[in-house]
C-alpha positions as CSV (number, residue, x, y, z in Angstrom):
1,X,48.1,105.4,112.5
2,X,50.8,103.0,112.7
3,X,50.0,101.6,109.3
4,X,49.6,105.3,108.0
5,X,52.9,105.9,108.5
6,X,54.4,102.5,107.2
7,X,52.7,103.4,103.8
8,X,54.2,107.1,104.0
9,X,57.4,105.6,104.2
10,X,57.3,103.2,102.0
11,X,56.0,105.6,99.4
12,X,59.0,108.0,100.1
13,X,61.7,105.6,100.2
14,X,60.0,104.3,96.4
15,X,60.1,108.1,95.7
16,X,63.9,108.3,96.6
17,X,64.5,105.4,93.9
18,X,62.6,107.1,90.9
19,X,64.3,110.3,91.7
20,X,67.5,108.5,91.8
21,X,66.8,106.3,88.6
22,X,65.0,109.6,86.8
23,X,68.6,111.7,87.8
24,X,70.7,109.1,85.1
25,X,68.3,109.7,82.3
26,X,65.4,106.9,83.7
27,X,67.0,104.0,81.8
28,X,64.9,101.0,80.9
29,X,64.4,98.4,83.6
30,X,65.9,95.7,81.4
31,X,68.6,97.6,81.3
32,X,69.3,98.5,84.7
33,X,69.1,94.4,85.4
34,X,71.4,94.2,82.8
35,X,73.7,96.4,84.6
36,X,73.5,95.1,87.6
37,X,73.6,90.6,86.6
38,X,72.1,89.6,89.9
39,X,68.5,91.0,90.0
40,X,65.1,90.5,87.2
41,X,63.5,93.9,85.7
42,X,60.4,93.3,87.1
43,X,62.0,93.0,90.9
44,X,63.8,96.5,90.2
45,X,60.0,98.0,88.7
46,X,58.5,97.2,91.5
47,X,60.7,98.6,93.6
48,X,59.8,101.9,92.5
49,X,55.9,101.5,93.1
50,X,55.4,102.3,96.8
51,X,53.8,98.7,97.0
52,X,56.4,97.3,99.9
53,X,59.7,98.3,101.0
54,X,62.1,96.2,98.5
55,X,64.7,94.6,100.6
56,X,68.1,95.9,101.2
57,X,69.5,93.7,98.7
58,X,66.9,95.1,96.0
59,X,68.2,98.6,97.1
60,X,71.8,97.8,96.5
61,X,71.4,96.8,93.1
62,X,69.3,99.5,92.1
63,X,70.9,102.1,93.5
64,X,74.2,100.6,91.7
65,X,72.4,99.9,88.4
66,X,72.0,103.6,88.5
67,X,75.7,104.5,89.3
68,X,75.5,105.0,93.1
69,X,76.8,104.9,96.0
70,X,74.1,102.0,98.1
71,X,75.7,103.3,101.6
72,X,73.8,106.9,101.0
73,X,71.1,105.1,100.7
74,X,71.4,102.8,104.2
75,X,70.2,105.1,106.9
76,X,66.9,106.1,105.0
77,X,66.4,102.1,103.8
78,X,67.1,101.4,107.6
79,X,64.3,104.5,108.7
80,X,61.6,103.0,106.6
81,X,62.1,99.7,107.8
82,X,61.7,100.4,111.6
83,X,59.0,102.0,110.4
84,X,57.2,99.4,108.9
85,X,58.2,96.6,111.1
86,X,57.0,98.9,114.1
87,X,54.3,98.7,112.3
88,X,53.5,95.0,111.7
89,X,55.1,94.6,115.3
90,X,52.6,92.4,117.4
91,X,52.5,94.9,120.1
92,X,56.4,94.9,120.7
93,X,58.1,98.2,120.6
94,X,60.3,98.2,117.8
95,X,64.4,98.2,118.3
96,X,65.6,101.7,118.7
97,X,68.8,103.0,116.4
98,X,71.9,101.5,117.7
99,X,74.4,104.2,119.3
100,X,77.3,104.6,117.5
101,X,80.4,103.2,118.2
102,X,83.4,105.1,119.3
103,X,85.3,106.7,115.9
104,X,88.4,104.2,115.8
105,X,86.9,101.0,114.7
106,X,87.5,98.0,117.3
107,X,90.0,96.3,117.1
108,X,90.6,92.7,115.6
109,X,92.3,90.4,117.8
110,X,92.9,86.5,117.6
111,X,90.3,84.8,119.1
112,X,89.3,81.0,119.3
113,X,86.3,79.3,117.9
114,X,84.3,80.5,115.3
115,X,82.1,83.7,116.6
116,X,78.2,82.2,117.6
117,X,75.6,83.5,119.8
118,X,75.0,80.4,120.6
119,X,77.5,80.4,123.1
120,X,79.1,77.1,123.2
121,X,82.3,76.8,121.3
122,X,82.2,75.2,118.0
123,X,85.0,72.4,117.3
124,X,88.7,73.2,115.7
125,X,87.9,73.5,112.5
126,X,89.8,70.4,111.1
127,X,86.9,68.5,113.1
128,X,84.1,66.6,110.9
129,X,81.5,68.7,112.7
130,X,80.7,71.8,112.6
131,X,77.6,73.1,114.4
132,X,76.8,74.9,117.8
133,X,75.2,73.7,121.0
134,X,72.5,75.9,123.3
135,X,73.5,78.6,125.0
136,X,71.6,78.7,128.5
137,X,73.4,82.5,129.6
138,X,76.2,80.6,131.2
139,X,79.6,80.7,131.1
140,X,81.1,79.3,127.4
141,X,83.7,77.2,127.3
142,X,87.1,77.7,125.3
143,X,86.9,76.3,121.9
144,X,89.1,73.3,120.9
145,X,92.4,74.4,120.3
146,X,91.9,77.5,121.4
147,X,94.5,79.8,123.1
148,X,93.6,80.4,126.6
149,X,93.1,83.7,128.8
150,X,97.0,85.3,129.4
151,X,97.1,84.9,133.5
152,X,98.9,87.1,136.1
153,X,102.6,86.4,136.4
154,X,103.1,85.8,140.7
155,X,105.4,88.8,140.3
156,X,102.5,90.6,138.7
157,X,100.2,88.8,141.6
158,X,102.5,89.7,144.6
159,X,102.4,93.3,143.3
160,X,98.9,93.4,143.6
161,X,99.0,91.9,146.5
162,X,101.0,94.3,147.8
163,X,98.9,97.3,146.7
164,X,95.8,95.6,148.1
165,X,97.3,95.4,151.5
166,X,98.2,99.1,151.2
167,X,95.1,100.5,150.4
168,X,94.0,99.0,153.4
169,X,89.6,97.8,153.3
170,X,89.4,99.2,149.9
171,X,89.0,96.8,147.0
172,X,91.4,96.6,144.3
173,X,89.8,95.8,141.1
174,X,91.4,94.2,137.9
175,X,88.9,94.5,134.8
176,X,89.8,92.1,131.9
177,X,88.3,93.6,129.0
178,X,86.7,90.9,126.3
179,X,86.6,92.5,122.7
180,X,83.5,91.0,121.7
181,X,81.5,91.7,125.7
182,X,82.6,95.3,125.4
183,X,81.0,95.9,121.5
184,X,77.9,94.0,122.6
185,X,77.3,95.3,125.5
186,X,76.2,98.6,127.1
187,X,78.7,99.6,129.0
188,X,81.2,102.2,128.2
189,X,84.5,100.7,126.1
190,X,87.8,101.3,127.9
191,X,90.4,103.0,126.1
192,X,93.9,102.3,126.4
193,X,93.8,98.7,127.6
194,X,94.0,96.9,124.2
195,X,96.7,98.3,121.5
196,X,95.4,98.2,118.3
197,X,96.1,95.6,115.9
198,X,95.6,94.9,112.2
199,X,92.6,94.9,110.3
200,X,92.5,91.0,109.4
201,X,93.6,89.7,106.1
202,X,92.1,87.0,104.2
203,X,95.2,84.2,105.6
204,X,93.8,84.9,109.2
205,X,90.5,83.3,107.8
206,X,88.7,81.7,109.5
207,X,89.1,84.1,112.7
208,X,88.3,82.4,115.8
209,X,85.9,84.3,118.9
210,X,86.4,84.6,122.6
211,X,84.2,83.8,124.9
212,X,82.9,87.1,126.6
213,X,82.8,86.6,130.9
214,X,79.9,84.7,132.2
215,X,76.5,86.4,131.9
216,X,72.7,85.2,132.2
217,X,70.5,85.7,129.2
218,X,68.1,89.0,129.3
219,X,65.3,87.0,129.6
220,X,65.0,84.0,132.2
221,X,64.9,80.8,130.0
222,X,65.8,82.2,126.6
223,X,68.5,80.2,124.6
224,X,69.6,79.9,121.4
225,X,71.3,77.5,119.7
226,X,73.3,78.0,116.4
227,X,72.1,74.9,113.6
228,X,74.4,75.7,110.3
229,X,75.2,78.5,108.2
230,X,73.1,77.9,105.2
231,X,74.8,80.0,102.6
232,X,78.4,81.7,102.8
233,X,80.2,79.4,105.4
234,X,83.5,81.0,106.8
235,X,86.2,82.1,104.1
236,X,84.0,81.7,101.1
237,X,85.2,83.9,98.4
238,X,82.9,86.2,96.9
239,X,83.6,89.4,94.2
240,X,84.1,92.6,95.0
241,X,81.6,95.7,94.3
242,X,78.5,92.6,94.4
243,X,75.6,91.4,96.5
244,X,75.6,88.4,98.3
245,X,73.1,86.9,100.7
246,X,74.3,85.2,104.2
247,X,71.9,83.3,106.0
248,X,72.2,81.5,109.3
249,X,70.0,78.7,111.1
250,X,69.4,79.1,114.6
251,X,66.6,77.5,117.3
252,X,64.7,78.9,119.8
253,X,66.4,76.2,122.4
254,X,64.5,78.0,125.4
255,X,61.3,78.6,126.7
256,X,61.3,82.3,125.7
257,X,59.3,83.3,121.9
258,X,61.4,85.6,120.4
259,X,58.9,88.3,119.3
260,X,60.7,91.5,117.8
261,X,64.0,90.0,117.7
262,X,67.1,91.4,115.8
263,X,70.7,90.7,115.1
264,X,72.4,94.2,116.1
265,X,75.9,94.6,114.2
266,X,78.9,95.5,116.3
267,X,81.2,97.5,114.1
268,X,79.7,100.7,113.9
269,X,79.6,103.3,112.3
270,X,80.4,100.9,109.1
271,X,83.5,102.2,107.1
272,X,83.5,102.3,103.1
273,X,86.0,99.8,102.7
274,X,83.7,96.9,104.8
275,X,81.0,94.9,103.9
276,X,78.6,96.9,104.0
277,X,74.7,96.1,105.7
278,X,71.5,97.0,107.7
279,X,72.7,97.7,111.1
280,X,70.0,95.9,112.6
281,X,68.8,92.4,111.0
282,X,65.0,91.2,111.6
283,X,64.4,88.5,112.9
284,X,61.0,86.7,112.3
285,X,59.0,85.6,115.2
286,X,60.2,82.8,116.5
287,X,58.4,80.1,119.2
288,X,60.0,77.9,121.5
289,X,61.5,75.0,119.5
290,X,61.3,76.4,116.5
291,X,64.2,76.8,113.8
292,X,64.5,80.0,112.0
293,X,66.8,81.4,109.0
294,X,68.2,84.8,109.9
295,X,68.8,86.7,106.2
296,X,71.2,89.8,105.4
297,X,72.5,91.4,102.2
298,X,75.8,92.1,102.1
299,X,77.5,94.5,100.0
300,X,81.0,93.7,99.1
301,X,83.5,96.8,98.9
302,X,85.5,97.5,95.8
303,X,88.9,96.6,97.7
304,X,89.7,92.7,98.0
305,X,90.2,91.7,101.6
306,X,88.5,90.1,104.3
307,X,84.6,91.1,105.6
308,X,84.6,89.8,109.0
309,X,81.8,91.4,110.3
310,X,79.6,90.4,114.1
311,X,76.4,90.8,115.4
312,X,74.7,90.4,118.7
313,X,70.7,89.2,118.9
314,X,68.6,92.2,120.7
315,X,65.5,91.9,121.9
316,X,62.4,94.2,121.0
317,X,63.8,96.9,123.3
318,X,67.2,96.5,122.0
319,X,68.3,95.0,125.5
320,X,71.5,92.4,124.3
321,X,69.6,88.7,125.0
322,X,73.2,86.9,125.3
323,X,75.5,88.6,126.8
324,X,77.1,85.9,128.0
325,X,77.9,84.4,124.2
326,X,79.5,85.2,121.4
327,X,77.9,87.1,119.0
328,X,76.8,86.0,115.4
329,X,79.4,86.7,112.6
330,X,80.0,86.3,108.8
331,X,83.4,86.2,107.6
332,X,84.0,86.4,103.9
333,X,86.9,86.9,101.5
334,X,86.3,89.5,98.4
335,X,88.0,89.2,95.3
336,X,88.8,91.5,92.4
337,X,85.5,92.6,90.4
338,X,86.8,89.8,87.7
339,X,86.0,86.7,90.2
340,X,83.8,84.5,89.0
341,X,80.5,84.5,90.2
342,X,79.0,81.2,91.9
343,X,76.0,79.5,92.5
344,X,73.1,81.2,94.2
345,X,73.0,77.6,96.8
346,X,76.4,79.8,98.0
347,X,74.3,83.1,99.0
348,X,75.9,84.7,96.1
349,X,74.6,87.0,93.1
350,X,77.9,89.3,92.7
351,X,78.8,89.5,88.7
């Protein structure tokens, strides 16, 4: 039944496409590759055949080859591929929709390190290395150079002091709220606590992460440890209205397989002028030990600016795995439409 209904959707979603492509005149393949400089005729053909789901990346192109807008096309692209991935699952549910966000985006703030869900901060920047240790669901540690945690002022403590003694044996609780814990997490998102700032511009590149509080991983002796970003590292500048392919290494560093795996992203629901992706990012099956390279397209807005864009690692359920570390992030600056393009070693295949 399962596979049934993988086939239906494929076939659908390849029926979307030919309607699409049929609705501008069905122009030749050859031609729509033309239009689009970053993917073959034959990739776009077979898009359009009900063979497999073509991958997001496929989808952006062809949808822009034919003059539109890729984002219409997300939430059905994302539909068919839980469906097939349910599908193909071995015997793991597969991750439900993620909830969306509040309306008013979260808010950027300064943060220290670069953002991992690896956990443990990665050196300043100016160091000679680069890469991530395990994260065990402990506590992480402030990155090099990092700003620490704003503490009460005594006047600030002696008020609450104060207080405490006057509501007599009731507790008096202070919440810090963490940017990144409250958009991974599941709780509800306090309003009011943080003013907004900003949207981050491409000389706040590379932004650095917090560490969100002190949390054990879902799983007894899962861990992850972040390796190296293979294509786009932080600040790399891409074009504007063009595909580009991020990919990050990470290890299984626990004793856990990672079976139905995603990267969840946290800004959501995606605006028009962000980078835009699939919400939730497959991860292949993954042993104990073992390396693997975590893929996702990205399509660059028309508007220059800076992407910075963070995901968390869910587990078949859609349970967070890390809450305790800092979630997984790409940060990239977009150029005008006349940037020249770079090689594909870089993750990019704008124009």
């Amino acid at each position: 039944m399962g596979d049934k209904r993988a086939q239906a959707a494929i076939a659908d979603f390849a029926a979307a496409l030919r309607e699409l492509r049929n609705s501008v005149g069905n122009p030749p393949f050859r031609e729509m590759s033309g239009r689009s400089g970053a993917i073959s005729h034959t990739t776009l053909h077979e898009a359009t055949k009900g063979n497999k789901l073509p991958s997001w990346g496929t989808t952006v192109e062809f949808v822009k080859a034919c003059g539109g807008d890729p984002s219409e096309y997300r939430e059905r692209w994302e539909s068919a591929n839980r469906t097939v991935r349910s599908a193909t699952a071995k015997g793991a549910p597969s991750a439900p929709p993620p909830e969306p966000a509040a309306a008013a985006p979260v808010p950027p703030v300064p943060e220290t390190g670069d953002a991992r869900d690896a956990g443990v901060p990665r050196p300043d920047p100016e160091s000679p290395a680069s890469g991530e240790a395990a994260d065990g669901g402990g506590p992480a540690a402030p990155a090099t150079g990092g700003r620490a945690r704003p503490r009460p002022t005594r006047a600030v403590a002696a008020a609450l002091a104060t207080a405490a003694a006057g509501l007599g044996s009731a507790a008096l609780i202070v919440v810090v709220v963490d940017r990144d814990s409250a958009a991974g997490g599941n709780g509800p998102k306090p309003s009011g606590v943080v003013p907004a700032k900003a949207a981050p511009a491409p000389a706040d590149c590379p932004v650095r992460a917090t560490n969100p509080p002190p949390a054990p991983p879902a799983h007894e002796g899962d861990a992850a440890a972040f390796i190296t970003d293979v294509t786009l590292p932080d600040c790399t500048r891409v074009p504007a209205r063009g595909t580009v392919t991020k990919v990050w290494r990470i290890k299984n560093a626990g004793t856990v397989p990672w079976e139905g795996y995603s990267l969840r992203r946290l800004d959501l629901p995606q605006r028009a002028d962000q980078c835009q992706t699939i919400s939730d990012v497959p991860i292949d099956d993954t042993g104990p030990g073992e390396m693997v390279d975590i893929r996702v397209d990205i399509a660059t807005p028309k508007k220059p600016g800076l992407c910075y864009v963070r995901f968390k690692m869910v587990d078949a359920e859609g349970k967070v795995a890390f809450p305790g570390s800092r979630p997984v992030n790409f940060q990239v600056i977009v150029q005008g439409p006349r940037f020249p393009a770079v090689d594909d070693t870089t993750g990019n295949r704008g124009r």
